[in-house]
N, C-alpha and C positions, 0 to 999 in steps of 0.2 A: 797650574796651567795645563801640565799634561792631560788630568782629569776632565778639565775643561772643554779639551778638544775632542778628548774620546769619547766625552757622553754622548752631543751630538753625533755622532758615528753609531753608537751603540743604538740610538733612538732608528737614527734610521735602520738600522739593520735588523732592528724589533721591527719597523714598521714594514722592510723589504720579508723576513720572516712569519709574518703575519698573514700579509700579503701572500704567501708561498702558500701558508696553512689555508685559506680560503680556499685559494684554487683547489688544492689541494681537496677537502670536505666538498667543494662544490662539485668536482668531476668523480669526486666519490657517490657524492648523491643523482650524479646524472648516471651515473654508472650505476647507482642501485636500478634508479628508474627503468634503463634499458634491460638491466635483469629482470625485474620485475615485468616488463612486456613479454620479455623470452619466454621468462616461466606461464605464461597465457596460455603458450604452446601445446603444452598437455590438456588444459582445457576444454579445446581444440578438438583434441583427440579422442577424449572422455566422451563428447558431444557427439563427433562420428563416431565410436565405438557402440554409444547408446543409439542410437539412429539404425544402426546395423542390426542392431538386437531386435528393435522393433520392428524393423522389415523382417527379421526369422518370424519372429513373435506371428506374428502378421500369416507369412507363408502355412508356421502351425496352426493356428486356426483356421486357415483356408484348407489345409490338409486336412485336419480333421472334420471339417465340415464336409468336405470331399467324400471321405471315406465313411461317414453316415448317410451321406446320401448314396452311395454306391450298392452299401448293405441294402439299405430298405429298397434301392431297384431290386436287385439279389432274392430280397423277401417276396418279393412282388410278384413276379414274374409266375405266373399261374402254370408254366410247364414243368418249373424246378421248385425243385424244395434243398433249403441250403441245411445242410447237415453238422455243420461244423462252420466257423468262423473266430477267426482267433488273428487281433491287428498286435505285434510287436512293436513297436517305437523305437527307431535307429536311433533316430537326434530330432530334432524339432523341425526336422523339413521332409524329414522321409521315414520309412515304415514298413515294415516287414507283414503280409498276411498271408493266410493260409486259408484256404477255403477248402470245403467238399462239398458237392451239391448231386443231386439224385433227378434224373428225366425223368417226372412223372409219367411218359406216355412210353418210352423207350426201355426205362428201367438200365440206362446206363448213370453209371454213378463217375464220378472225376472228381479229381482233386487240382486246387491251383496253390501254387506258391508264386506270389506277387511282390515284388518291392516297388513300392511307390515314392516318386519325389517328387517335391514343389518346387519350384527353382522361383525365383524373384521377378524375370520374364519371359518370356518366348525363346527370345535369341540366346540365355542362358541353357534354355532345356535344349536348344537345336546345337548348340555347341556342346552340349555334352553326347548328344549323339554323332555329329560329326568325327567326337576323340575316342566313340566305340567301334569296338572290331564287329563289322557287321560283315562279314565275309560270306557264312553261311545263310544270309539271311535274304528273304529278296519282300520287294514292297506286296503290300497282299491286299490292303486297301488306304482309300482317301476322303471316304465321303461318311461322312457323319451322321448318325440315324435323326431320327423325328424328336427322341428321347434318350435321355440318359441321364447321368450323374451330374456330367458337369453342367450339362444345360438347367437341371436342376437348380445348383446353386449359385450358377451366373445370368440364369435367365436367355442366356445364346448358347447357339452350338460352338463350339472353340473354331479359330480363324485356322488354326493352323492340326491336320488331321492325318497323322499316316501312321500304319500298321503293318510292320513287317515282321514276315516270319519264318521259321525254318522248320520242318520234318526229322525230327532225326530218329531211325529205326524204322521198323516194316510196321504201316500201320493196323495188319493183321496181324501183328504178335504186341496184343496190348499190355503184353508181361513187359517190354523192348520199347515201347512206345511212347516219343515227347514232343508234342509239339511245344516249340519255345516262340515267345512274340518278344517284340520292343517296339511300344505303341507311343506315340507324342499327342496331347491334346494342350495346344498352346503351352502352356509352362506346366506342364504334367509328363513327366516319363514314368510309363508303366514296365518293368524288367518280367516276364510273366512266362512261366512251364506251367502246363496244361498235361495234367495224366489220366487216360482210364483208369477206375479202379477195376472194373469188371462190370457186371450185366444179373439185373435181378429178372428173375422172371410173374409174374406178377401172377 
């Protein structure tokens, strides 16, 4: 009899254990589910990370395109002859050059050393000039010529246009002598020293 009474018991207590393991396996597997979304997350991230890349991507090919066409202005220009040209590659949005160019008619000779960046928009190039110490520097121009680089490979003259600059040294001791600029064209910061070399005489 005792048997009797306790199987019943033991049935249900398999069936209340059963019961238990269900839930049990089911809020396991809702709980994978919910992991399984979480872990999406990165996916996510991978998408914007590559998206990111492609907007750089994107700026270096617009810089580089830039900076081709900047040269062949450079080559162009029937007063100057470019003497030298040599672009370094910072990272994929900016770039280091070097220029030396000769006055056909003046027979003065200068050299530039230029870093140039692409920034992604406008407001990113004018916020990087806002967090520069331009102390020394005052606005020198705003208007944009007929011609140039970027009009070249945007087909317009850039919306947004200013060129400031500083003196530093007697410009009659061209041993001492640097004019320095930081020019903005829309999403282009030009960081630019400007040196006499000296004077040929012809």
């Amino acid at each position: 009899m005792r048997l009797q009474l306790e199987e019943p018991n033991m049935k249900s207590k398999l069936a209340v254990l059963m019961s238990v393991i269900c839930l049990v396996v089911a809020s396991l597997l809702v709980s994978g589910c919910t992991t399984s979304t979480t872990n999406q997350t990165p996916s996510a991230s991978v998408t914007s990370n590559t998206t990111t890349q492609h907007v750089n991507s994107t700026n270096a090919g617009f810089l580089e395109n830039y900076l081709a066409a900047y040269k062949n202005e450079s080559s162009s220009d029937g007063n100057w002859s470019v003497t030298a040209w040599e672009v370094t590659w910072i990272n994929n949005t900016s770039a280091h050059l070097q220029e030396a160019s000769l006055n056909k008619s003046t027979g003065v000779t200068e050299s530039w050393e230029e870093t140039v960046m692409a920034f992604p928009t406008s407001q990113d190039a004018t916020n990087y000039l806002n967090a520069t110490n331009m102390t020394a520097y005052s606005l020198a121009g705003t208007e944009y010529g007929s011609e140039g680089a970027f009009l070249t490979i945007t087909g317009h003259a850039p919306q947004i246009y200013k060129v400031y600059a500083w003196n530093e040294g007697n410009p009659l001791d061209i041993s001492a002598h640097k004019l320095h600029y930081i020019s903005q064209l829309d999403n282009i910061v030009f960081v630019s020293t400007k040196k006499v070399l000296g004077v040929i005489d012809f």
